[in-house]
C-alpha positions in Angstrom: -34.4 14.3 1.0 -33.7 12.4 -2.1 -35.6 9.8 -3.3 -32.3 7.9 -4.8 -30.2 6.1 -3.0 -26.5 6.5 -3.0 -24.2 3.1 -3.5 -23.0 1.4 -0.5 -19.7 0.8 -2.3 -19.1 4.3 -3.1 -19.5 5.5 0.3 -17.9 3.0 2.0 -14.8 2.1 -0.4 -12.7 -1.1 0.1 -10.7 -2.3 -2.3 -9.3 0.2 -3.7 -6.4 3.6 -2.3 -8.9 6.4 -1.5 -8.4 9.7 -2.5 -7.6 12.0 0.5 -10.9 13.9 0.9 -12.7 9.7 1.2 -10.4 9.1 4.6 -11.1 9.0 7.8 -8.9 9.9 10.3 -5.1 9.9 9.0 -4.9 13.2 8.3 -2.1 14.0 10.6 -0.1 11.5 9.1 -0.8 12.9 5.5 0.5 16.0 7.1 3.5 15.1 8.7 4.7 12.7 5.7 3.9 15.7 3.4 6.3 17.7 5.4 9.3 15.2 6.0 8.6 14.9 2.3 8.9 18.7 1.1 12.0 19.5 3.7 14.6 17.2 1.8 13.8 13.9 4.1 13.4 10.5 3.3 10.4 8.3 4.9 9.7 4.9 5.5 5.9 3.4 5.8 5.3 -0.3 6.8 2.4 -2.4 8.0 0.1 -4.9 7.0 -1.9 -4.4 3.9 -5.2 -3.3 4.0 -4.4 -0.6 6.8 -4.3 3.1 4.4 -0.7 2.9 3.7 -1.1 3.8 0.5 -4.1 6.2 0.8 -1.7 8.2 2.9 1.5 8.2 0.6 -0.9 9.2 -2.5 -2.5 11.9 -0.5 0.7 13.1 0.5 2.6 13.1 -2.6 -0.9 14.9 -3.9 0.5 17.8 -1.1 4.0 17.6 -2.5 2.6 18.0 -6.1 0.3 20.8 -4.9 3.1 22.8 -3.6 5.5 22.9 -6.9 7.1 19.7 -6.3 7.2 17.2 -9.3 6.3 13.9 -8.7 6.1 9.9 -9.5 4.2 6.6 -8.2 5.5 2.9 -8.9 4.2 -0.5 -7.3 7.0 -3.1 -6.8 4.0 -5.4 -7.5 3.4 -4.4 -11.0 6.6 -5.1 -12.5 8.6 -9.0 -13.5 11.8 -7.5 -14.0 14.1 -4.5 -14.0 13.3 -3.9 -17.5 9.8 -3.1 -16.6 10.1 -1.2 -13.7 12.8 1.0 -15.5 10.6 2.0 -18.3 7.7 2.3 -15.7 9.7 4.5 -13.7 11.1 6.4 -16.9 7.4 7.6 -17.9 6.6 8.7 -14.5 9.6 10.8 -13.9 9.0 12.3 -17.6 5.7 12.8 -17.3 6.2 15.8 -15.5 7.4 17.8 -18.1 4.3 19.0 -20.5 5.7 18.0 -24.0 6.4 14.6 -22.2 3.6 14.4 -20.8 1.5 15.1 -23.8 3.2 12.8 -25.7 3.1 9.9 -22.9 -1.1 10.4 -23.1 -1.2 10.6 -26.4 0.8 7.1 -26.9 -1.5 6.2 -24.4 -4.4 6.6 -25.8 -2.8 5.1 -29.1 -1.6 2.2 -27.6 2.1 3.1 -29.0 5.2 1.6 -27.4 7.3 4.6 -24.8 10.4 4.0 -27.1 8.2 5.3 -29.8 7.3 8.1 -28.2 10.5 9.7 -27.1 11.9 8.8 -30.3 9.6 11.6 -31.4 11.2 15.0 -32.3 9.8 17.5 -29.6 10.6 14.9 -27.0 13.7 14.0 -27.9 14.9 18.0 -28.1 13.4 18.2 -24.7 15.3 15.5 -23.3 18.6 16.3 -25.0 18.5 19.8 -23.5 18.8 18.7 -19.9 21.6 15.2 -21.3 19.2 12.9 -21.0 20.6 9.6 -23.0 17.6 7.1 -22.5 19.9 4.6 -24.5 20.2 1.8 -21.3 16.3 2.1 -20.7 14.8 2.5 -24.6 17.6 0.4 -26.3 15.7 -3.8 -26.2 19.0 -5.1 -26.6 21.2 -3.2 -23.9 18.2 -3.3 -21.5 17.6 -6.9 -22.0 21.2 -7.8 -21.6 21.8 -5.4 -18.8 18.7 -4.4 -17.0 20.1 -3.6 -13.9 22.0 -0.7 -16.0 18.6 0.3 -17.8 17.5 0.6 -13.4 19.9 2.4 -12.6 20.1 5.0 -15.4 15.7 5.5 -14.9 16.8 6.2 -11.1 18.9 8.7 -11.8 16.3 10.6 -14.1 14.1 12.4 -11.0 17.6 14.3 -9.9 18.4 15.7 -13.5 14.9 16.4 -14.0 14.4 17.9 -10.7 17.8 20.0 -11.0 16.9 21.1 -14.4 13.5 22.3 -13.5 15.1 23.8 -10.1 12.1 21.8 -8.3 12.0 19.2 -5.7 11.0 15.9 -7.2 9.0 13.6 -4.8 9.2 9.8 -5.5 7.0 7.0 -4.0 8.2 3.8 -3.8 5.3 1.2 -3.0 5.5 -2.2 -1.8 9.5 -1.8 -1.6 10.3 -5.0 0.3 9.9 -6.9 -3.2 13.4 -5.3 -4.3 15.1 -7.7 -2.0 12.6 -10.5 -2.7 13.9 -14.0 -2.9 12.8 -14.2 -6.4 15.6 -11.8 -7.8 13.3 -9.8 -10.0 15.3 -6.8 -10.4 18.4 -9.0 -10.1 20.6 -9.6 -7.2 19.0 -7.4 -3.6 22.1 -6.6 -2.0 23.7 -5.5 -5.2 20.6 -3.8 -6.1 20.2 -2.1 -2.8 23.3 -1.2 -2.8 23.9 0.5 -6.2 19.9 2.3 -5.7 21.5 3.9 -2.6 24.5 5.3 -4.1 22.1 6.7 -6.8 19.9 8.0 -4.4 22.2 9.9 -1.5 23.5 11.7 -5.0 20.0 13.0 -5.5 19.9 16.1 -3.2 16.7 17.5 -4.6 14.8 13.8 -4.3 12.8 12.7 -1.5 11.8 9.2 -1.5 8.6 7.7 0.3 9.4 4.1 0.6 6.2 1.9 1.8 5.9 -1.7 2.1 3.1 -4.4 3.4 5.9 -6.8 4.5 6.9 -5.0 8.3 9.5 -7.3 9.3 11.5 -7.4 5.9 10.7 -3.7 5.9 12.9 -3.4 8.7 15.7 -5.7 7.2 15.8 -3.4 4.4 16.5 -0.4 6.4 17.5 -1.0 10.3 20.1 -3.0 10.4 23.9 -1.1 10.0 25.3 -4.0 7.3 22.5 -3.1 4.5 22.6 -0.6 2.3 19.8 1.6 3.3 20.6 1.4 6.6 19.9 4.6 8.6 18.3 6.2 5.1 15.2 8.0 5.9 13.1 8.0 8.7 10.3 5.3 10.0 6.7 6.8 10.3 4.5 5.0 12.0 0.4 5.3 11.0 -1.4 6.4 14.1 -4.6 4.9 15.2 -7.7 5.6 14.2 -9.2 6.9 17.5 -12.9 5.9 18.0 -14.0 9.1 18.0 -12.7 9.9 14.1 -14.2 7.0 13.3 -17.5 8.1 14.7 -17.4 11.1 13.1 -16.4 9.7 9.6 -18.7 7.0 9.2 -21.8 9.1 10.3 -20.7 11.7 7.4 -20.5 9.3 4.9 -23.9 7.4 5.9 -25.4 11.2 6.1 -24.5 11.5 2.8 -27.4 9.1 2.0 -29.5 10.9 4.7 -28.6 7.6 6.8 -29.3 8.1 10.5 -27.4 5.6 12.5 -27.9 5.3 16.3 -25.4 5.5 19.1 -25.3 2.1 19.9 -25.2 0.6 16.5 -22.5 3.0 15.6 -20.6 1.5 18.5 -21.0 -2.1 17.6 -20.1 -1.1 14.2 -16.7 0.4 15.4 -15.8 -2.3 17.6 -16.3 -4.8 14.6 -13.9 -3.7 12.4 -11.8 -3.0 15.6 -10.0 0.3 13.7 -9.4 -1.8 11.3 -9.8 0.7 8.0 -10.9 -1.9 5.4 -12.8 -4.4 7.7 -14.8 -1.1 9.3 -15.7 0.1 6.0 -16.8 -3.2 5.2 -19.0 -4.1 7.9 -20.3 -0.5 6.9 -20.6 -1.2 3.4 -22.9 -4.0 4.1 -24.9 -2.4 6.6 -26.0 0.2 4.3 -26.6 -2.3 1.5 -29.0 -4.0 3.9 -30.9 -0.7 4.7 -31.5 -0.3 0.6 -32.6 -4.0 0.9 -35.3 -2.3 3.7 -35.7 0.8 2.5 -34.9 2.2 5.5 -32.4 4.9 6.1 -32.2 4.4 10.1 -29.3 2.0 10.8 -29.9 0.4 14.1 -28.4 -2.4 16.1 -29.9 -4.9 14.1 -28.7 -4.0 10.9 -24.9 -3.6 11.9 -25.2 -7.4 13.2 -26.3 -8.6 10.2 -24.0 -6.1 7.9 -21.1 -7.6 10.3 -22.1 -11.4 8.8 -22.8 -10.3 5.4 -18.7 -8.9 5.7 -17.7 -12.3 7.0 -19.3 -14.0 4.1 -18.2 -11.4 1.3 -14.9 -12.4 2.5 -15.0 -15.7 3.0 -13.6 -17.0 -0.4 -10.7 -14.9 0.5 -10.8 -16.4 3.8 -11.0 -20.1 2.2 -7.8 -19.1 0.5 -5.7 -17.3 2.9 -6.3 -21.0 4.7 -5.6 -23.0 2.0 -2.0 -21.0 2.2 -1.8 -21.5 5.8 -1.8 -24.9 5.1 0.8 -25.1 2.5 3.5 -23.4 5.3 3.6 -26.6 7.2 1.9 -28.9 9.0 1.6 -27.0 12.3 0.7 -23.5 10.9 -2.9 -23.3 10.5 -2.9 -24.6 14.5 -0.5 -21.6 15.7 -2.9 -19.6 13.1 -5.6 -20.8 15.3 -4.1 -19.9 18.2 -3.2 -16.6 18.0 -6.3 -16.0 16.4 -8.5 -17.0 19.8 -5.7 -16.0 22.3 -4.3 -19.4 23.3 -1.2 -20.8 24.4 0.8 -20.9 21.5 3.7 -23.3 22.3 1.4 -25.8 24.5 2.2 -29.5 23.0 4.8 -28.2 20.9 8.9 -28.0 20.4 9.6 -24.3 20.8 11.2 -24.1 17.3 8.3 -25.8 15.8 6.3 -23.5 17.1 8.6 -20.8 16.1 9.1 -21.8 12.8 5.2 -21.9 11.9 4.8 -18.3 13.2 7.5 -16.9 11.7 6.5 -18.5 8.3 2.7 -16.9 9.0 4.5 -13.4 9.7 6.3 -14.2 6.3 3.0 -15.1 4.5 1.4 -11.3 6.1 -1.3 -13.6 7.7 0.5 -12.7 11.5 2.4 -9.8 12.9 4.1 -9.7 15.8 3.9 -6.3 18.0 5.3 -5.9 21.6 6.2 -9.9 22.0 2.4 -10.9 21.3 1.1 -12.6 17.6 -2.0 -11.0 16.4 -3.4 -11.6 13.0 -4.1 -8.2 11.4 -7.1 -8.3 9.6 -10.0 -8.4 12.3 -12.6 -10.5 10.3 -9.7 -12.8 9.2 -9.3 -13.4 13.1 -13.0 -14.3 13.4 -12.8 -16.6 10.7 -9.8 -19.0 11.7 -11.5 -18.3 15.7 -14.9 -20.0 14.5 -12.9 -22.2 12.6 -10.7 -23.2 15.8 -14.3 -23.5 17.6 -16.1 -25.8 15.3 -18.3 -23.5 14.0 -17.7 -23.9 10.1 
């Protein structure tokens, strides 16, 4: 046994995608997606944030890459404006061919512009031998005058690059709701959706994960028959995290610190974080700070009670915060936040659209979901906060 301790944040990991061999549970989902994935199909992911989404598209896309196919990653998030994601998208999709890619690091590391780089001479034979014209995307005064055009010409790039390398080219869209967000970043949604669709039922060697944290405008996007990605790819729902994988996971990665930790504090651990993936591997994160605290590596009862408050409080700014939004939806939300959050009547004292309205704007915010015609709020210690909260306890 080792004399150094390993960090709690390293073996317990929450705030960050983990890398396929960190997760618990999900690998059945990694597995199926991979295959949808590799067979020519399209898949959709949604749920609340927080939940492994996106440890499960990266892990499956690592399958997809690990089996020939080529491959790109963008986050909707990342981006202001078509412009951006264009050029993002462009270096992805380029990346995976080796003079590209060498010169994409090696700008990198330089801090050089991309239109720089593919000006170069070994990149732009490259390109021009497969008809690549990166004009739209590279060009600062077409793309700033026409972005949607500079989108639409990067969209197109994982079909020629994918038919020229006679390889399957596996794209993953992350947090795609934000294409059709109010905001109009990447211009108009339904004429964005639309044109991206045409683009992408021409692109028979692409498959396309699509993922987003947004459920409900998720669906918009894709179920009903009047949009444009209606009945385009497949919905995959995560499974569960059954007790049992969690038991086994979290008592490998406290081993990994020779950490004992008992039956029953193991249970009360589990039914914290109530399968919740980052609030479980935050109650266990703080537990095992506490036993370095102790200098004990036997985790017992007493130890997951107080690693379950030290959670509440490393999240409570975020908590503080999520309220202060609550707030800002309207004068009756944080009540029907409340609410749901202990179990209680939800429309008592109040008009039914009132009531409706305030939950809907909370399922809006990502604060509440609704599943089988009953609210919830997703995030577990977020529940416990706004219940104490309803209780007079803060």
């Amino acid at each position: 046994m080792s004399d150094r301790r390993r960090g709690s944040a390293e073996l317990f990991p929450t705030d960050r995608p983990l890398a396929a061999e960190d997760m618990i549970g999900r690998a059945d989902d990694v597995d199926a997606v991979a295959r949808t994935l590799l067979g020519g199909g399209h898949t959709i992911i949604a749920g609340p944030r927080r939940t492994g989404k996106t440890s499960v598209c990266d892990a499956a896309v690592e399958v997809c890459a690990s089996d020939g196919c080529h491959t790109a990653t963008i986050d909707l998030f990342h981006y202001a404006d078509a412009g951006q994601l264009a050029e993002a998208l462009t270096v992805g999709v380029l990346a995976n061919r080796p003079v590209v890619k060498r010169a994409v690091a090696a700008a990198r590391d330089e801090g050089r512009h991309l239109a720089a780089v593919l000006a170069e001479v070994g990149v732009r034979r490259a390109l021009a031998e497969i008809g690549i014209d990166l004009g739209p995307i590279l060009d600062a005064g077409v793309a700033g005058s026409d972005p949607t055009r500079a989108l639409l010409t990067a969209l197109e790039l994982p079909e020629r690059i994918a038919a020229a390398d006679g390889r399957r080219f596996v794209l993953f869209i992350d947090e795609f709701q934000e294409i059709a967000s109010p905001r109009g970043l990447y211009g108009d949604p339904d004429v964005v959706t639309r044109q991206m669709r045409a683009v992408f039922q021409r692109s028979e060697h692409v498959s396309i994960l699509f993922a987003g944290s947004l459920e409900h405008l998720m669906r918009d996007l894709f179920a009903p028959s009047d949009r444009a990605f209606s009945q385009f790819g497949a919905y995959h729902e995560l499974g569960p995290i059954t007790d049992h994988q969690w038991s086994e996971g979290l008592r490998s990665r406290f081993a990994l610190d020779d950490c004992v930790i008992s039956g029953t504090a193991l249970e009360r651990l589990i039914t914290g974080g109530e399968g919740h993936p980052r609030a479980t591997m935050l109650i266990a994160q703080k537990t095992h700070e506490l036993s370095l605290e102790e200098l004990t590596r036997e985790i017992d009862d007493a130890l997951v009670l107080v690693g379950l408050d030290r959670a509440m409080l490393a999240d409570r700014l975020k908590h503080e915060q999520t309220l202060e939004r609550i707030r800002l939806l309207g004068r009756h939300a944080q009540k029907l936040a409340q609410r749901v959050a202990v179990g209680a009547t939800l429309y008592e004292g109040l008009a039914p659209q009132t009531a409706s309205r305030s939950l809907d704007a909370l399922r809006d915010a990502g604060i509440a979901e609704r599943r089988d015609r009953r609210w919830s709020i997703s995030d577990p210690l977020l529940r416990r906060y706004l219940a104490a909260l309803a209780g007079g306890r803060l």
